[in-house]
N, C-alpha and C positions, 0 to 999 in steps of 0.2 A: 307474263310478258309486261314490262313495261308501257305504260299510255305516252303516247308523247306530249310534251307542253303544248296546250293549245290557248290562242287569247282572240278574240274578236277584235275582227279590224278597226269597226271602231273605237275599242277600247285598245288598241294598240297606240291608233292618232293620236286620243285623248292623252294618252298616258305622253307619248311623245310630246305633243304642247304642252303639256306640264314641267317636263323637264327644262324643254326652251324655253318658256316665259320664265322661271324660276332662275334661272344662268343670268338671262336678261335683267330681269328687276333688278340683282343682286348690283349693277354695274350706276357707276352715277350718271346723272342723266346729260343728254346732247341738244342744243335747238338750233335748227335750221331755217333760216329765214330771209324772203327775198327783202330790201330797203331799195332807197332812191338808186346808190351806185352800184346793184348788186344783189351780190347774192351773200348770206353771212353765217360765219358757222360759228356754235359758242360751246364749249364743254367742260363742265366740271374733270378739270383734271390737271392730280398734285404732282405728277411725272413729268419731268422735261423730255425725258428719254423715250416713252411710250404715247407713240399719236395717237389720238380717236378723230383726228380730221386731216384731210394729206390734198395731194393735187392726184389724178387719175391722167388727165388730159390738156391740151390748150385751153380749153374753157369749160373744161368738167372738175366739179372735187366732189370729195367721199368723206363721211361721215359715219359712224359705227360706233354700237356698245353693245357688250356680250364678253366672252371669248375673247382676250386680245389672239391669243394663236392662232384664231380658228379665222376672225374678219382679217386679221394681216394676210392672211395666206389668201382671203378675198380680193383682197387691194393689190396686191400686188401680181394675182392672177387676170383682173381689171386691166392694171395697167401695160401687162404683156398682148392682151387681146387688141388695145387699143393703138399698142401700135406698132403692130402686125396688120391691122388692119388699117391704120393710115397710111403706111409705107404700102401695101399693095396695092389700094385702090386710090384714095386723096385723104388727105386732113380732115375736108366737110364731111365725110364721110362717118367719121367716127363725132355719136350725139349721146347723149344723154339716154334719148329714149331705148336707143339699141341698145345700151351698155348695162340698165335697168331691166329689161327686156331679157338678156342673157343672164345676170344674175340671178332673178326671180325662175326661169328655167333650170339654172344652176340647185337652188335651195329647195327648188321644188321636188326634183329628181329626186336628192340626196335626204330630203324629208319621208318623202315616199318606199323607199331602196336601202336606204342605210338603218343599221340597227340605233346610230344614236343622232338623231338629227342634230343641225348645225345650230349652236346656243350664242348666236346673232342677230343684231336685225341692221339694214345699215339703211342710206341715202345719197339717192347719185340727186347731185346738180347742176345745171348748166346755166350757163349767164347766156341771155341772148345780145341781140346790138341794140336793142330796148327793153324797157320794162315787161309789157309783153309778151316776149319770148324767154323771161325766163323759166326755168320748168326744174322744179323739187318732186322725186320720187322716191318714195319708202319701199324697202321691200322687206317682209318681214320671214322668220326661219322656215316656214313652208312655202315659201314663192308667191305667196300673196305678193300685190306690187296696186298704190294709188298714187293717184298724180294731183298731188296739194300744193295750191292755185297762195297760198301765204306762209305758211311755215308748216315745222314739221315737229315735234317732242317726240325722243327720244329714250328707253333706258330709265334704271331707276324709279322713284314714284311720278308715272304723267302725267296721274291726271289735274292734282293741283298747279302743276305747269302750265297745263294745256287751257284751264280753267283762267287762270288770269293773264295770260298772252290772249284770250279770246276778248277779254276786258283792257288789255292795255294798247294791241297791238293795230297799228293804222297803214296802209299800203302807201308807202311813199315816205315814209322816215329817212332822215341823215342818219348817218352812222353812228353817231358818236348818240343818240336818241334810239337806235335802233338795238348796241348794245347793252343800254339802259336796261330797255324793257326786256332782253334778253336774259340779261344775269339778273335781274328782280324776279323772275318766274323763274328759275334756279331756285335761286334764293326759299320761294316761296314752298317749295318738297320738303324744306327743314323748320316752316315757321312753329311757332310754337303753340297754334292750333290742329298741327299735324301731334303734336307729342314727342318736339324737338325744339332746343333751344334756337331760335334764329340764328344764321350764320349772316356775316358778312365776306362775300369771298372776291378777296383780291388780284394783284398780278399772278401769283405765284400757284390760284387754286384756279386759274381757269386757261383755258388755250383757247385760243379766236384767231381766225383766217378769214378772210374774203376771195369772195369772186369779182375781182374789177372790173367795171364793165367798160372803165377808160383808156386800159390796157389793152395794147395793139395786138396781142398774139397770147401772150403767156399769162394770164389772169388773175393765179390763185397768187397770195398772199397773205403773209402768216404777222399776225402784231402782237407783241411781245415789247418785254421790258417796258421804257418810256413814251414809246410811240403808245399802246394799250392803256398806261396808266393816265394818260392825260385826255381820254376817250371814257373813261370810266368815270361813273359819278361822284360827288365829293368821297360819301362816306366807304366807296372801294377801293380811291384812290389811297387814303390815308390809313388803310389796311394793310398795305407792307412796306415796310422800309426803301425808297429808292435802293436800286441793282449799285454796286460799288463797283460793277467791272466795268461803268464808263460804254460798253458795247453798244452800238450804234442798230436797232433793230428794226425789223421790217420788214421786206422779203426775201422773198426765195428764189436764189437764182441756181440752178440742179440742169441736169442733162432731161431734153426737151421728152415729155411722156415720162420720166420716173419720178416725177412729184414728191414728196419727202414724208417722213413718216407712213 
């Protein structure tokens, strides 16, 4: 008679988080961070076509590295709940914290129950009407979920990210100082005491949205081309050649709740 496979459950989780983090690292990295007008998302990424930061809600966006398949089909299952639940009940109704709150219930279930956990980790944020109230939560592929009071690293290697965004980074930055510090802690996963040649990365290697907090209704917005590059420091400005389509960029104007990317 055959024995059946048997593995110990904690060597089953173990094993499991292995597989997750391993999906994760391999992905480049994201930072989320609240500034003066908001809330700000910055991500290494050479795709025009594939988002790792989108709009969820009126004054919610989402951030992710892992799985593009696997957090798409997060984002856009996000963005079905959330408004399904504004239309039945109100608008205020649908926050950050609840949207956080079912995800992390989502990953956790599906960590627990499924044979191959979700190789994700993402970030709900919500811009409040001040500084304040805005509120960045992580949630990572077993439902863990914390609520980080200044930004968030992402994806890829974090911790020399995480290490000098703790060194550079001050609550109440403008923007155009906010993505500074943002793409230099980027920057800093390839410096050349990691055991990579320094990168400088331009318009073209990163995708940046905000949450405006001046914005009457509709919040998120995505800056691209000319608008980004004149926001970027000298030596990332003059990293890629001005866009030659003349295209006028900025944001996002999409049917209210499907946010883009």
């Amino acid at each position: 008679m055959t024995m059946p496979f048997y593995s110990s459950v904690d060597q089953l989780l173990r094993d499991r988080s292995e597989l997750a983090r391993k999906g994760i690292s391999r992905g480049r990295s994201v930072v989320v961070m609240t500034y003066a007008g908001g809330v700000l998302f910055v991500a290494e990424n050479h795709s025009t076509a594939l988002h790792k930061v989108s709009e969820i809600y009126d004054r919610i966006g989402f951030a992710a590295v892992g799985r593009y398949n696997e957090f798409e089909g997060l984002r856009t299952a996000g963005i079905r709940l959330a408004d399904s639940r504004g239309y039945s009940y109100d608008r205020v109704d649908v926050t950050g914290r609840w949207l956080a709150n079912t995800y992390a219930q989502h990953l956790g279930t599906a960590f627990i129950e499924q044979q191959k956990p979700y190789e994700a980790e993402i970030c709900v944020a919500q811009v409040g009407e001040t500084a304040e109230g805005d509120q960045l939560y992580r949630i990572t592929y077993d439902g863990s979920i914390t609520d980080e009071p200044e930004f968030v690293v992402m994806g890829g290697t974090t911790e020399p990210i995480s290490t000098k965004l703790k060194e550079t980074y001050a609550a109440g930055l403008e923007l155009d100082a906010a993505i500074a510090v943002a793409v230099e802690g980027l920057q800093t996963a390839a410096a050349p005491g990691n055991g990579a040649e320094a990168r400088v990365l331009g318009v073209s290697a990163l995708e940046v949205a905000i949450l405006d907090r001046s914005r009457p209704r509709r919040t998120f917005r995505r800056l691209e081309g000319s608008v980004l590059r004149e926001l970027l420091p000298a030596a990332n400005r003059a990293e890629d050649e001005p866009s030659a389509s003349g295209e006028v960029a900025g944001g996002d104007d999409v049917p209210a709740g499907g946010g883009e990317g």
